[in-house]
DONU-943847 format. One record per residue (C-alpha): residue number from 1; x, y, z; residue in three letters. Coordinates in steps of 0.05 Angstrom, whole numbers. Each point is the difference from the previous one (the first is absolute). Example, Ala and Ser with C-alpha at 12.3 -4.5 7.8 and 13.67 -1.06 7.14 Angstrom:
// residues 2
- 1/246/-90/156/ala
- 2/27/69/-13/ser
This chain:
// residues 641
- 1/-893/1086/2389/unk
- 2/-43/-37/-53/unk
- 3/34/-71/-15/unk
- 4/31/-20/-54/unk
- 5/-58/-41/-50/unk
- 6/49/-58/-23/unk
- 7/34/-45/49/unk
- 8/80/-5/-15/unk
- 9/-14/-64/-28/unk
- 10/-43/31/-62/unk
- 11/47/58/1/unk
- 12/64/-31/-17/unk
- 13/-47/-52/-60/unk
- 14/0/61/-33/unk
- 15/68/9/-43/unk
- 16/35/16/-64/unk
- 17/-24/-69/-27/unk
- 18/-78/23/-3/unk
- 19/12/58/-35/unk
- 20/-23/-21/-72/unk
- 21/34/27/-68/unk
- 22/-47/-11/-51/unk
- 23/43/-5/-67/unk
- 24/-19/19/-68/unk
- 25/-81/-5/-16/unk
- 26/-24/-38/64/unk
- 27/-17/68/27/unk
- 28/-49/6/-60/unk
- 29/-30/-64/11/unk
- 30/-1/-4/79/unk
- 31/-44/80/-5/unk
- 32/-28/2/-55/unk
- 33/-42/50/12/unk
- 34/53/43/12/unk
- 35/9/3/-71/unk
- 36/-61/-2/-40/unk
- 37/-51/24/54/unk
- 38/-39/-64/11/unk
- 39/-5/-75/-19/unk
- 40/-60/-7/-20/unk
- 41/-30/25/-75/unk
- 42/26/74/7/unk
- 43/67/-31/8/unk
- 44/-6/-46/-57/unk
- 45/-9/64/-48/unk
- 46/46/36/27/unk
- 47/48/-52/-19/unk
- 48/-24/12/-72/unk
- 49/0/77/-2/unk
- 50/69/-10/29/unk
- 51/22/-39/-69/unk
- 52/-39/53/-40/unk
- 53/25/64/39/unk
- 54/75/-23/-17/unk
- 55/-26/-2/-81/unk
- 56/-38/66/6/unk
- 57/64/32/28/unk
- 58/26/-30/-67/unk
- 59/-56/34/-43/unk
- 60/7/70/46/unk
- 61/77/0/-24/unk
- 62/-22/-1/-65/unk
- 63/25/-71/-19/unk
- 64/-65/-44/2/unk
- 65/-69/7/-39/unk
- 66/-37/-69/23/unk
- 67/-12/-32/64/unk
- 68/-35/-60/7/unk
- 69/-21/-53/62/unk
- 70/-26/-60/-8/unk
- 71/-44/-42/57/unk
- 72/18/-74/-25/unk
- 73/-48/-57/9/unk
- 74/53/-28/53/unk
- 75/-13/61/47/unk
- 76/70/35/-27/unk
- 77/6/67/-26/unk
- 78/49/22/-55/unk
- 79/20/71/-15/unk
- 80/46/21/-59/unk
- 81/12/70/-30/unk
- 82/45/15/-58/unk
- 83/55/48/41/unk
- 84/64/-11/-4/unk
- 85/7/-55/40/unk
- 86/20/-15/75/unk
- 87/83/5/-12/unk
- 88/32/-67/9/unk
- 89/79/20/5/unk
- 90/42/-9/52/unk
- 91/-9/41/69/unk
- 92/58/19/27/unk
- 93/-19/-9/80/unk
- 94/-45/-63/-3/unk
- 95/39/-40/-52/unk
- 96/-58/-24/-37/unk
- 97/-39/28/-55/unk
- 98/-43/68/9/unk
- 99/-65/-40/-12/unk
- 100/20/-51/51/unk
- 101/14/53/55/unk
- 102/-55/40/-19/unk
- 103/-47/-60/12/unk
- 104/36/-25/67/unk
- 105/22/64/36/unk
- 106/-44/46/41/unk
- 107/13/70/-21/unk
- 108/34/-10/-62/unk
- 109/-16/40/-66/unk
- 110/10/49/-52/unk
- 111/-45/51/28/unk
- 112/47/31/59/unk
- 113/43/47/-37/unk
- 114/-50/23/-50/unk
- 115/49/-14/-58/unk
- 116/-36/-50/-30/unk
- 117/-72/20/28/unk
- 118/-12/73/15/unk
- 119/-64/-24/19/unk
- 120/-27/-68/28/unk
- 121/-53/-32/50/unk
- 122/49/-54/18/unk
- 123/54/41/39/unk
- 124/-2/-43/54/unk
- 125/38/-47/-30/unk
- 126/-48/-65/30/unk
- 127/-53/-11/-56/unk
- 128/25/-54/-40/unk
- 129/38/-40/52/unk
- 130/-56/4/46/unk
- 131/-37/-29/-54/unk
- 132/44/-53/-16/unk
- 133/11/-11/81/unk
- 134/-88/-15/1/unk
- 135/0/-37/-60/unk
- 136/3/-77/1/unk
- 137/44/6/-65/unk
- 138/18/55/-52/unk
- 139/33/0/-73/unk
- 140/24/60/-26/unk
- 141/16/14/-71/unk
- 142/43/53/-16/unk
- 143/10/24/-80/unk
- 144/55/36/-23/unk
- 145/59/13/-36/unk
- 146/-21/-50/-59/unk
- 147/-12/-50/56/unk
- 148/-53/-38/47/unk
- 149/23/-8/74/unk
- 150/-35/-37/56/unk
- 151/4/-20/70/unk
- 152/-48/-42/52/unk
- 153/-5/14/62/unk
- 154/-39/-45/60/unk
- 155/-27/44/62/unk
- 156/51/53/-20/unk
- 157/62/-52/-6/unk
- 158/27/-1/-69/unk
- 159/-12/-79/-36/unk
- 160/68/12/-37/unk
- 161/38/55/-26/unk
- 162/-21/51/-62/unk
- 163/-5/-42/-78/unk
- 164/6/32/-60/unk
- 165/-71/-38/-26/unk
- 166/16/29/-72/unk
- 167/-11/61/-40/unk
- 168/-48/57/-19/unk
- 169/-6/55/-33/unk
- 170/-56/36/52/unk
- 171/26/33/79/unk
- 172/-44/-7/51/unk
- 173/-5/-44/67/unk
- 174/-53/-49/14/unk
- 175/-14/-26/70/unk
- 176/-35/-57/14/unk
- 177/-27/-27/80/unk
- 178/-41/-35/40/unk
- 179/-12/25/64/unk
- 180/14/-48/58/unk
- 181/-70/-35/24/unk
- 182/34/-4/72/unk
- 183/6/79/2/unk
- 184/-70/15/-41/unk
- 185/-43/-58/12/unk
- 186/-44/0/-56/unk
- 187/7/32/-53/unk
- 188/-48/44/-31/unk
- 189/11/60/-43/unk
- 190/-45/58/-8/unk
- 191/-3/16/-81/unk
- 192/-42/59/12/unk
- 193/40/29/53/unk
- 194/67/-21/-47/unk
- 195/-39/30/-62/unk
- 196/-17/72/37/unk
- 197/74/5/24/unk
- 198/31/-16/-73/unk
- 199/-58/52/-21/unk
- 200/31/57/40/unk
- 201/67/-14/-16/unk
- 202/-17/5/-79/unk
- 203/-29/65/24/unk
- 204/65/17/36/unk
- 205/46/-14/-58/unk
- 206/-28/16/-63/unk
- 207/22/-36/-67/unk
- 208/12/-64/45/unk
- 209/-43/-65/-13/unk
- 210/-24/-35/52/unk
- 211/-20/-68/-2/unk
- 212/-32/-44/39/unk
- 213/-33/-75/0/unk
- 214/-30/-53/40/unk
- 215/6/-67/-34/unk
- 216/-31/-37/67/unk
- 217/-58/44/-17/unk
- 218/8/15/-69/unk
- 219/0/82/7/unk
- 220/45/45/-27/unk
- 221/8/78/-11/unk
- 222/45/47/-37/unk
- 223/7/77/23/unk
- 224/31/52/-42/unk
- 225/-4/72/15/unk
- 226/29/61/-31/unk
- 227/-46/45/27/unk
- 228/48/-3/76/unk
- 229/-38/14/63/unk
- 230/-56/49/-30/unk
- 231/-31/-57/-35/unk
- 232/6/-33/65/unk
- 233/-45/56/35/unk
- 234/-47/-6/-57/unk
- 235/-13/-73/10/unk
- 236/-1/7/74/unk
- 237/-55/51/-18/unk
- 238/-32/-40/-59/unk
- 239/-61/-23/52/unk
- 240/-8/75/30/unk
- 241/-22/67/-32/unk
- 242/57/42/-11/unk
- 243/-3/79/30/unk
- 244/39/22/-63/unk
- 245/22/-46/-57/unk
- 246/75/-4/-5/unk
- 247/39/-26/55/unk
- 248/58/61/28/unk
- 249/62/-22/-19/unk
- 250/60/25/44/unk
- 251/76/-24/-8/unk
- 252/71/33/32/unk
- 253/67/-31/7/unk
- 254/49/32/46/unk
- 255/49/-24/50/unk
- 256/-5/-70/-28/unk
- 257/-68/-5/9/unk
- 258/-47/-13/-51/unk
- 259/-78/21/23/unk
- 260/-58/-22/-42/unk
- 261/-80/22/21/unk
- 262/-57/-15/-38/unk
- 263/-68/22/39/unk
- 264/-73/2/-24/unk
- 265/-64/21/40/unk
- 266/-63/-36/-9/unk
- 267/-82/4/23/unk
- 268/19/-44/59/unk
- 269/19/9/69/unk
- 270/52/-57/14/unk
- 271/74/17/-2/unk
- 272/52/-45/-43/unk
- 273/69/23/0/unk
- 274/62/-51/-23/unk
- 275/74/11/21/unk
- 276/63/-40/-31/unk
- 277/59/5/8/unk
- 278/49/-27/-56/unk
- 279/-62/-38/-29/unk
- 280/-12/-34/70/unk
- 281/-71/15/28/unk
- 282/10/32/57/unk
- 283/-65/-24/42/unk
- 284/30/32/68/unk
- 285/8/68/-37/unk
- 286/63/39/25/unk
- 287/28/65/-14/unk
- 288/-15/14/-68/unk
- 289/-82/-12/16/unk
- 290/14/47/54/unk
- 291/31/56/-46/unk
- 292/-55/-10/-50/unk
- 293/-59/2/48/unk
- 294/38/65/40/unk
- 295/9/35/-72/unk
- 296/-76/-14/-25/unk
- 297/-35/24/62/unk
- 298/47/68/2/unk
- 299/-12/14/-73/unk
- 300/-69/-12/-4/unk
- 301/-9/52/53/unk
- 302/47/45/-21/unk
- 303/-39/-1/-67/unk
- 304/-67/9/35/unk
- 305/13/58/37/unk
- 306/36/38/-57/unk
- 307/-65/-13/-44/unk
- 308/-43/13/55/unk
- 309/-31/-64/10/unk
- 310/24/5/78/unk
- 311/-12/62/35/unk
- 312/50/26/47/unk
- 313/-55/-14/66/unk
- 314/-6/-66/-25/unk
- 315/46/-70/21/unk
- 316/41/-30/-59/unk
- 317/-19/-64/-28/unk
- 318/36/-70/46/unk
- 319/35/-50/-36/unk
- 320/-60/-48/4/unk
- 321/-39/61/-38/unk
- 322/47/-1/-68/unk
- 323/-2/-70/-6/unk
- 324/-61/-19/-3/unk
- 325/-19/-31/-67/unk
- 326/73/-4/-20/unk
- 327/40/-61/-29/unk
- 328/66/25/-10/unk
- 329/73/-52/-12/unk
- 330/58/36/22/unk
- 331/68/-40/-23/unk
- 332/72/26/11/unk
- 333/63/-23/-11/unk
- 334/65/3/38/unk
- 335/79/-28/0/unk
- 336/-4/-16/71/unk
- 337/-75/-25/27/unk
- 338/-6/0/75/unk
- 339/-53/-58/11/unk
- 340/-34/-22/71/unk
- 341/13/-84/-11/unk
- 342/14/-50/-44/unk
- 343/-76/10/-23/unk
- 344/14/75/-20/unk
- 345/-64/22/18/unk
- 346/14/71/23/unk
- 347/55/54/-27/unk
- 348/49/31/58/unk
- 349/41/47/-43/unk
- 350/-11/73/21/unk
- 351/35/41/-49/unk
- 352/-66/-35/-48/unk
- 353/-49/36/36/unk
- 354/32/65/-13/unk
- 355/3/-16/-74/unk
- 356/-55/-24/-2/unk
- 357/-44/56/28/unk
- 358/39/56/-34/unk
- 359/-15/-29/-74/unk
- 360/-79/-10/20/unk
- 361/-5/64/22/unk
- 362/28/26/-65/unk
- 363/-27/-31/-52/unk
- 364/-70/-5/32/unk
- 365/-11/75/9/unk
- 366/23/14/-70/unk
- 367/-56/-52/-15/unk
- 368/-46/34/36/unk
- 369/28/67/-27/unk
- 370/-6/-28/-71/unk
- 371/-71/-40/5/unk
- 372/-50/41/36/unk
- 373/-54/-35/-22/unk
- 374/32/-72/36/unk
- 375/18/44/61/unk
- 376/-76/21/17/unk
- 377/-23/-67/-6/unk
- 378/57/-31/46/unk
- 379/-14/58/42/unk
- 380/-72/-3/8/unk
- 381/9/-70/19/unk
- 382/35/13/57/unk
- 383/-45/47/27/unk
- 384/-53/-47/-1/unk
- 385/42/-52/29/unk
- 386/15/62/59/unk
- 387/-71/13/-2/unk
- 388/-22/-70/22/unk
- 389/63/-10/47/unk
- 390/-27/62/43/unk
- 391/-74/-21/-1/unk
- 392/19/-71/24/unk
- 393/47/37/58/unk
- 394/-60/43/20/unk
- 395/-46/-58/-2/unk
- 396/55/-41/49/unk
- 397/3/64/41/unk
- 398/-87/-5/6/unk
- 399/1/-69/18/unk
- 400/49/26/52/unk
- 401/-31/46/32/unk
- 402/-68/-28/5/unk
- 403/35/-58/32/unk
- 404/22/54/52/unk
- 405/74/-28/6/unk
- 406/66/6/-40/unk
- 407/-2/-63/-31/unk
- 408/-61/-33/-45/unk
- 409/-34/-57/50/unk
- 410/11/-75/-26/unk
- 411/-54/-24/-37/unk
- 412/-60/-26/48/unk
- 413/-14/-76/-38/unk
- 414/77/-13/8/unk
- 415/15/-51/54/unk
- 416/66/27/17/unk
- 417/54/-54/28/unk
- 418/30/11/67/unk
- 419/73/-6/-12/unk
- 420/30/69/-18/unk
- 421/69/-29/-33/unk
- 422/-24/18/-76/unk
- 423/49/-52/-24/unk
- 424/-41/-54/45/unk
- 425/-65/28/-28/unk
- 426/-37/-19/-63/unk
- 427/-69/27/-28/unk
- 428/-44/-38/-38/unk
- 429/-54/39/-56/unk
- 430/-44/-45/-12/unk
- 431/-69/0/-44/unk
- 432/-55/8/35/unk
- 433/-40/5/63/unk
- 434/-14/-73/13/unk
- 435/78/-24/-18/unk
- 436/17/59/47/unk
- 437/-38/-42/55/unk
- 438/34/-60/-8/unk
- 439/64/31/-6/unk
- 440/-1/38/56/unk
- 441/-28/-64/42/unk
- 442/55/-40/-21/unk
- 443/52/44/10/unk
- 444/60/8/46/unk
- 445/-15/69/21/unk
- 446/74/8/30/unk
- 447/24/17/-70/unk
- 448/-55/-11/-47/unk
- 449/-47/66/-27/unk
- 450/-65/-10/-34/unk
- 451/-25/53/-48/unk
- 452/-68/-21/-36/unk
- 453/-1/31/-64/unk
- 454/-88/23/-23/unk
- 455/6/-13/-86/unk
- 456/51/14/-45/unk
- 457/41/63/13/unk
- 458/7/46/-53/unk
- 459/47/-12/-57/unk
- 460/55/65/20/unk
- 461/39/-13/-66/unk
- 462/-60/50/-32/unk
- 463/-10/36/59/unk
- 464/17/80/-19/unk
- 465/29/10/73/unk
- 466/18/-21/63/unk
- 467/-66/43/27/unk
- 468/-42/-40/-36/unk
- 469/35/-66/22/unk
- 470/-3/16/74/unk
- 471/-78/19/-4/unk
- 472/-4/-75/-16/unk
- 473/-14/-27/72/unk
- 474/26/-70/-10/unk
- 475/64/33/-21/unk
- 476/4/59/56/unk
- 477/-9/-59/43/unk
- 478/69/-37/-26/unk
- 479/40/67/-2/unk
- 480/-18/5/78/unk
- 481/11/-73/16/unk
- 482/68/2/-30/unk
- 483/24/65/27/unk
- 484/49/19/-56/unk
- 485/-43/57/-38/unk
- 486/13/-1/-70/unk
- 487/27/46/-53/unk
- 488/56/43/25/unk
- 489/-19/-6/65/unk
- 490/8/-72/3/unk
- 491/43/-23/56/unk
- 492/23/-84/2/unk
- 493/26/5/70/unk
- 494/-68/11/27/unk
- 495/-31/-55/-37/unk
- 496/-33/-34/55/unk
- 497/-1/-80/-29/unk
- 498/58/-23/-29/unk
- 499/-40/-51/-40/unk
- 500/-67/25/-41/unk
- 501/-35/-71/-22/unk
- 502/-61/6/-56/unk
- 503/-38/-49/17/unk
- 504/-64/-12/-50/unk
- 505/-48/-48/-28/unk
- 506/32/-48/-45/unk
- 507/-51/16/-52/unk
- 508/2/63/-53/unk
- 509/-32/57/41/unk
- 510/59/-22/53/unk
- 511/51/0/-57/unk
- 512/-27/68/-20/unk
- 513/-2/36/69/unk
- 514/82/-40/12/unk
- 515/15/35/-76/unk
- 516/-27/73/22/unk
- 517/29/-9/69/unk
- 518/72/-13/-39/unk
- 519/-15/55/-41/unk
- 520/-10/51/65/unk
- 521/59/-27/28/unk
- 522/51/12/-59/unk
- 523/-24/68/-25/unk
- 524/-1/31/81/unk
- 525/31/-44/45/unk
- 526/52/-31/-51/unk
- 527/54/-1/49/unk
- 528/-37/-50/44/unk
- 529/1/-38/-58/unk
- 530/83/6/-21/unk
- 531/10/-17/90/unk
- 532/-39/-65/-17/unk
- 533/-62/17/52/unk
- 534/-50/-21/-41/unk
- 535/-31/-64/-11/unk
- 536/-54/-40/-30/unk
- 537/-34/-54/47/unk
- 538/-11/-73/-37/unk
- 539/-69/-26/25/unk
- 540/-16/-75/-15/unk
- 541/-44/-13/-68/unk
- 542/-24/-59/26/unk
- 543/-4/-54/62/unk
- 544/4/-64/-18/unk
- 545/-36/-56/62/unk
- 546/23/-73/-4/unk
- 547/-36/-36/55/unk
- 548/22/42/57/unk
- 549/64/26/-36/unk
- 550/-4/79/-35/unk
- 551/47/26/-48/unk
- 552/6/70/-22/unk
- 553/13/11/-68/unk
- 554/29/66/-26/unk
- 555/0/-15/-78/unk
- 556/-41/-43/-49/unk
- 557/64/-34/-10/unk
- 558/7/-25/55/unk
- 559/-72/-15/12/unk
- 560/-3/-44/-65/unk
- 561/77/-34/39/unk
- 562/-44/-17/64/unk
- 563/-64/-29/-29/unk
- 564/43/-44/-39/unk
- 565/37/-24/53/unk
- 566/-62/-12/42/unk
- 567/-39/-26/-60/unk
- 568/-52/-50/22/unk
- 569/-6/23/74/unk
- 570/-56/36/20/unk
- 571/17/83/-8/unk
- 572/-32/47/15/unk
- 573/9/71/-44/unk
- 574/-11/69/24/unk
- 575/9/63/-43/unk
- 576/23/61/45/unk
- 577/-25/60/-32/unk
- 578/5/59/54/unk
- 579/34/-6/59/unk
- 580/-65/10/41/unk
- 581/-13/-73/-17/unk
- 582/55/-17/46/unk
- 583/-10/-7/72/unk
- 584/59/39/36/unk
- 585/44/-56/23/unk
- 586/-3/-20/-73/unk
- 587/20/65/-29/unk
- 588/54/9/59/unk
- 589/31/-67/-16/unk
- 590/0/5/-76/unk
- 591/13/69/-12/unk
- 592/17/40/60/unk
- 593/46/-48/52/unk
- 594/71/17/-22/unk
- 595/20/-69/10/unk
- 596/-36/-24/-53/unk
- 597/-31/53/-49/unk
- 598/28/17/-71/unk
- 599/15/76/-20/unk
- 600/21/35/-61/unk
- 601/40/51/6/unk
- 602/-13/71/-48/unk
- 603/58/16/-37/unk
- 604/21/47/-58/unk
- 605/51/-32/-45/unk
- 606/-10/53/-64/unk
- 607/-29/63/32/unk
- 608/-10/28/-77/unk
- 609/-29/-79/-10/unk
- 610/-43/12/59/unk
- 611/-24/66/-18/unk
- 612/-16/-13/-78/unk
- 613/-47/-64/37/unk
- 614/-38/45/36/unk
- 615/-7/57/-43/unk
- 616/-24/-56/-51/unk
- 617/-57/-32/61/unk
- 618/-17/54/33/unk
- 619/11/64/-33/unk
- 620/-50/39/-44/unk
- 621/13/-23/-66/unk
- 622/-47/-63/-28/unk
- 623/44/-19/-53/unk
- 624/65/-23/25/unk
- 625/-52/-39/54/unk
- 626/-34/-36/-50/unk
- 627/59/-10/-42/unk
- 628/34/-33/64/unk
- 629/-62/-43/14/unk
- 630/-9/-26/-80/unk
- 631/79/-21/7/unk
- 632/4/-37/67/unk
- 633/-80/-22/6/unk
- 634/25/-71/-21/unk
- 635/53/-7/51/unk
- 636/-49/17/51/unk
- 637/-20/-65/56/unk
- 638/-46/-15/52/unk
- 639/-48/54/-25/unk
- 640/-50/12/47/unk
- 641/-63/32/-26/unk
C-alpha cells in the first residue's frame, strides 16, 4: 500500500481557515492575466480597446458618431464618445448607482439580455471594472439628462460617492486612468499599434470618427470611413496588384446574425484574411473563419468544374490553393458572442459557421455567375497556385526516393544535438561557414543544433511557388532540419527544436539574411511563429578591456554609459563585426550559454500590420519600397555601410 505523502501533523494544518475568499476586485488584481491576457504592453492596450469597445458598442447601437483616446503626457489615457451616457440611477440589487456597480462588479452590464445591446464585444460583463481594478486611479464622467456626473475610483475602490459636477447639454461618457506601475511596470504605449486598431474599427463602423493623439509624442490621427469593410480590403490591397478591380461585396442577416465579406485577389502569393466578431479582431479566428474558408474552397470548385476549368480525372483545388493571393475581412455580428477568454481572440458559436458558409456560398456563385470575366482570373490563379503545389510534392517525392528511404535525410552540415526531447532542443542558423565553426565548438551539443547558413537565402515573399523555394538548397536544408514540411502538409508536432534561434552578423548583410529568414518563416512556417519558437540571437557589438576586466556591450548606448564611467582608465575597444571574430568560448558565453545570453522573441502583434511590412520590403513593387525608405531613412541608427 503506497503511504500516505503528508504526515497527520501537515494533514490536520490544512482547514477551513486557509481556504481564501477573494472579495470584490482582488481577484482582478491578484491574476491579472486572467483578465487581459498578459501584463506586459499587450495588456496595457487591451486595457484601452476595452474603454473603446464599450463606446463602439455605443456607435454600433446607433447612438454615438465620435470616439476619441487620448495618451496624456502623464502616461494616462482618456476615452470619451458622445453615447448616451453610462446610466447613473439607482440599481435595485447593489444599492448604489449603475455607473458605480458597473465599474466595481465583475460581470455586471447592459449587454446580457440584449435589450439595450442586440449586439456588443463586452458581454462578458469584466471590461471596465477590470480596468478600473489595474488602474492606479480612474475618473469617470458621465453626461446626461442636462447634467455632468462623476466618480473616482483608486485601484477599483470608489474615492467617494457619484457628484452631480454640473450641467451640459452633450451625452456621452468619458473615462479617464492610469494604469497601476505595480501591475505594468513601465509604461509604454504603442501609437502605431493603437493607430492600426482605431483604423480597423473606423473600417468596421462606418460614419464613426475615430480619433486618436499622443501628446507625450505629439501624434495624432483621425479615421472616418463610409466606404465599411470594402474600403478596408482596398487599402489592405493598396501595396499589391489587384486580380480584378472592385473588391466582392457579400452581406446576409438571418437568425440574428449579421455576416459581412469583402475579398479581393491580387498578383501575389501570400494569404491575408481578417475575422471580427462584433468589431473585435478576432486574431485566433473561430467559426465564422471556418465557414468562410469551407464556403470559398467548395464554390470555387464547384464553379471550375461546371465551366470546365477542372476536368472530371483531375483533383479539386485544397484550401491552401484558393487562397493564395487573397486578402479578404470577414466581420459578423451576433446577440449572443461565444468568445474563448477574456482576450476574445477566437469565436466558439456554432450556429455562425452555418450562417456563415450558407451566405458565402450564395452570393459568391451568383458573383461568379454574374462576372465571368473576375471568375477566370480568380480561377486561373488557383490553378497556378495547384500547379506549383504538385510540382513542389513531386520534387519532395524525388528527393525521396533518391534518398532511398521514406523520409528526406537531415541535412549533412547540421551538427545535430543529442537529446531527442524537442522541447529541450534548440537550433541555431547562423551566417556563415566560419561562425558555424565557432558555434558548433562552443556549443553544448546535448541540446544545442548548429546549421551554417552559405549567403543570403532567397527572398520567398517573390518566389512564384513553393517548387521554386525548395530548389533553393539553403532553404531545402531548413525544411529538413525542422521536420514540419510546409504548406498544407505542415505538421507542428513533428517540429524537431522547440526553439529556432537566427543568429547573424550584427552588421547589414546579417540584418538582411535575419529579415529574409523572418520573411520565410511567416509566409510558410507562420505557426512556428504564433507557438513563439522562433528567435533572434543578440551577439555583442563590442568588448570593451579595462586592464584585465572585459565588458560586452550590446548597444551604442550603453557603450557610450561604460566609457564614461571608465573615462581616464586605460580601455581597450573592439568592434565585433561577424561572429567568426569570436573565439567559441566567447560566442558561447555572450550569445549562446542560456545563463547569460539575450534573445528576442518573433512575434506578430497585427498580422494585416505584418503583412502590409513585408509586402512593402520584400515584395515586387519598387514604389511603396522607396516610399517606405524616403519616410523612415531619418529615423534610421547605427548605419553600417
Amino acid at each position: 500500500m503506497k503511504e500516505d505523502s503528508l504526515s497527520p501533523e501537515a494533514q490536520n494544518s490544512y482547514t477551513a481557515a486557509d481556504i481564501q475568499i477573494l472579495k470584490g476586485l482582488e481577484a482582478v488584481r491578484l491574476r491579472p492575466g486572467m483578465y487581459i491576457g498578459s501584463t506586459d504592453q499587450r495588456g496595457l492596450h487591451h486595457l484601452i480597446t476595452e474603454v473603446v469597445y464599450n463606446s463602439i458598442d455605443e456607435a454600433v447601437a446607433g447612438y454615438c458618431n465620435r470616439i476619441e483616446a487620448i495618451l496624456s503626457a502623464d502616461d494616462s489615457i482618456r476615452v470619451s464618445d458622445n453615447g448616451r451616457g453610462i446610466p447613473i440611477d439607482t440599481h435595485p440589487d447593489t444599492g448604489v448607482s449603475a455607473l458605480e456597480t458597473v465599474m466595481t462588479t465583475l460581470h455586471a452590464g447592459a449587454k446580457f439580455g440584449g435589450r439595450c445591446y442586440k449586439v456588443s464585444g463586452g458581454l462578458h460583463g469584466v471590461g471596465a471594472s477590470v480596468v478600473n481594478a489595474l488602474s492606479e486611479w480612474l475618473d469617470v464622467e458621465v453626461r446626461r439628462d442636462g447634467k455632468t456626473y462623476t466618480q473616482e475610483y483608486h485601484c477599483g475602490i470608489p474615492e467617494g460617492s457619484l457628484k452631480v459636477n454640473g450641467t451640459s447639454i452633450e451625452c456621452g461618457t468619458t473615462t479617464t486612468f492610469l494604469p497601476d506601475t505595480k501591475i505594468f511596470g513601465d509604461i509604454y504605449y504603442d501609437f502605431d499599434f493603437l493607430l492600426q486598431r482605431f483604423r480597423e474599427l473606423a473600417y468596421l463602423v462606418p460614419g464613426v470618427e475615430m480619433y486618436l493623439k499622443d501628446e507625450k509624442r505629439d501624434k495624432e490621427c483621425t479615421f472616418y470611413f463610409e466606404g465599411g469593410i470594402k474600403s478596408f480590403v482596398r487599402y489592405l490591397n493598396r501595396n499589391k496588384l489587384p486580380l480584378h478591380p472592385q473588391p466582392i461585396y457579400i452581406y446576409g442577416n438571418d437568425a440574428n446574425i449579421v455576416v459581412e465579406v469583402a475579398l479581393q485577389y491580387n498578383k501575389g502569393y501570400s494569404e491575408l484574411v481578417l475575422s471580427f466578431a462584433n468589431c473585435i479582431n478576432t486574431a485566433d479566428g473561430g467559426t465564422h473563419l471556418t465557414g468562410f474558408r469551407s464556403a470559398l474552397t467548395r464554390v470555387i470548385n464547384d464553379y471550375a468544374r461546371k465551366a470546365k476549368y477542372i476536368k472530371d480525372s483531375e483533383t479539386s483545388f485544397l484550401g491552401d490553393d484558393v487562397r493564395e493571393g487573397l486578402t479578404a475581412v470577414i466581420s459578423v455580428k451576433l446577440s449572443e458572442p461565444q468568445f474563448e477568454g477574456q482576450v476574445k481572440a477566437k469565436l466558439g458559436n456554432a450556429e455562425v459557421r452555418a450562417q456563415v458558409e450558407s451566405v458565402v456560398s450564395e452570393e459568391l456563385n451568383v458573383y461568379l455567375e454574374q462576372h465571368p470575366n473576375e471568375a477566370k482570373q480568380i480561377i486561373e490563379k488557383c490553378l497556378t497556385s495547384a500547379r506549383a503545389r504538385e510540382a513542389a510534392r513531386k520534387a519532395r517525392e524525388l528527393v525521396i526516393r533518391k534518398e532511398g528511404c521514406d523520409i528526406i535525410s537531415l541535412p549533412g552540415k547540421l551538427a545535430d544535438c543529442t537529446e531527442k526531447d524537442p522541447s529541450q532542443c534548440e537550433l541555431f542558423l547562423v551566417e556563415g561557414d566560419s561562425a558555424g565553426g565557432s558555434a558548433k565548438q562552443g556549443r553544448d551539443k546535448r541540446f544545442q543544433a548548429i546549421l551554417p547558413l552559405k549567403g543570403k537565402i532567397l527572398n520567398v515573399w517573390k518566389a512564384s511557388s513553393s517548387s521554386k523555394m525548395l530548389a533553393h538548397e539553403e532553404i531545402r536544408a531548413i525544411v529538413t532540419a525542422l521536420g514540419t514540411n510546409i504548406n498544407e502538409q505542415f505538421t507542428l508536432s513533428k517540429l524537431r527544436y522547440h526553439r529556432i534561434i537566427i543568429m547573424t552578423d550584427a552588421d547589414v548583410d546579417g540584418s538582411h539574411i535575419c529579415t529574409l529568414l523572418i520573411t520565410f518563416f511567416y509566409r510558410y512556417m507562420r505557426e512556428l511563429i504564433e507557438h513563439g519558437h522562433l528567435l533572434v540571437a543578440q551577439p555583442p557589438l563590442y568588448r570593451l578591456k579595462v586592464n584585465k576586466e572585459q565588458h560586452w556591450i550590446y548597444s551604442e548606448e550603453e557603450k557610450e554609459v561604460l566609457v564614461r564611467r571608465f573615462e581616464g582608465s586605460k580601455t581597450e575597444i573592439q568592434r565585433y563585426k561577424g561572429l567568426g571574430e569570436m573565439n567559441p568560448d566567447q560566442l558561447w558565453e555572450t550569445t549562446m550559454n542560456p545563463e547569460s545570453r539575450t534573445m528576442l522573441r518573433v512575434e506578430i502583434e497585427d498580422v494585416a500590420k505584418a503583412t502590409d511590412i513585408f509586402e512593402t520590403l520584400m515584395g515586387e513593387e519598387v514604389r511603396p519600397r522607396r516610399d517606405y525608405i524616403q519616410a523612415h531613412a531619418r529615423s534610421v541608427k547605427n548605419l553600417d555601410i
